[in-house]
N, C-alpha and C positions, 0 to 999 in steps of 0.2 A: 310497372307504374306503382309507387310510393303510396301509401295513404295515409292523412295525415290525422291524426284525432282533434279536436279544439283543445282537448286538454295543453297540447304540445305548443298551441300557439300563444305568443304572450298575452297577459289579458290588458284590456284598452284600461288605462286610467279613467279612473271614474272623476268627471267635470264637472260642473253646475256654471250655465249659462242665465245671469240674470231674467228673468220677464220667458222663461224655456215653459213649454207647453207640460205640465206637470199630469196628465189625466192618463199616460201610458205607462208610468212610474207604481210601481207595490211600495206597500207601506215598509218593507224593508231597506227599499231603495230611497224612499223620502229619507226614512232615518240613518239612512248612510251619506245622504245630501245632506242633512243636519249636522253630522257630526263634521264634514269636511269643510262647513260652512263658520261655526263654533271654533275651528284651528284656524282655520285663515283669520276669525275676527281676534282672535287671542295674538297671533303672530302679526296681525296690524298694528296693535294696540299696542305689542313691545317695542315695534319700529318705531312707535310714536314718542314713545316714552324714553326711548335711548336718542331721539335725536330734539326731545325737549333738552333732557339732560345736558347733551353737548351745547345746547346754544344757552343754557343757563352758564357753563361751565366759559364759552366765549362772552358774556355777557360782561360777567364778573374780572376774567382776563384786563380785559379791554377798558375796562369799566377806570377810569381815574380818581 
């Protein structure tokens, strides 16, 4: 019979669940919610920005 250590198993991606019960979480794990929180707001904000861009860029196209 095999034994397996946790090390060996992959580790779960760490999530953030809006309105998630925060009171089981250590302060390092908040701050590790913060920063994955701060990337996704950054990588929304360029989606935003690049597909303002295009419909500026269709605007003008189009534009007579």
């Amino acid at each position: 019979m095999a034994v397996f250590d946790d090390d060996d198993r992959p580790k779960k991606k760490v999530a953030h669940e809006i309105g998630q019960d925060l009171s089981l979480l250590s302060v390092d794990e908040l701050k590790a919610r913060v920063v994955l929180l701060q990337d996704e707001i950054k990588r929304l904000e360029a989606d935003m920005a690049q597909k303002h861009a295009k419909r500026a860029a269709a605007d003008l196209f189009f534009k007579t």
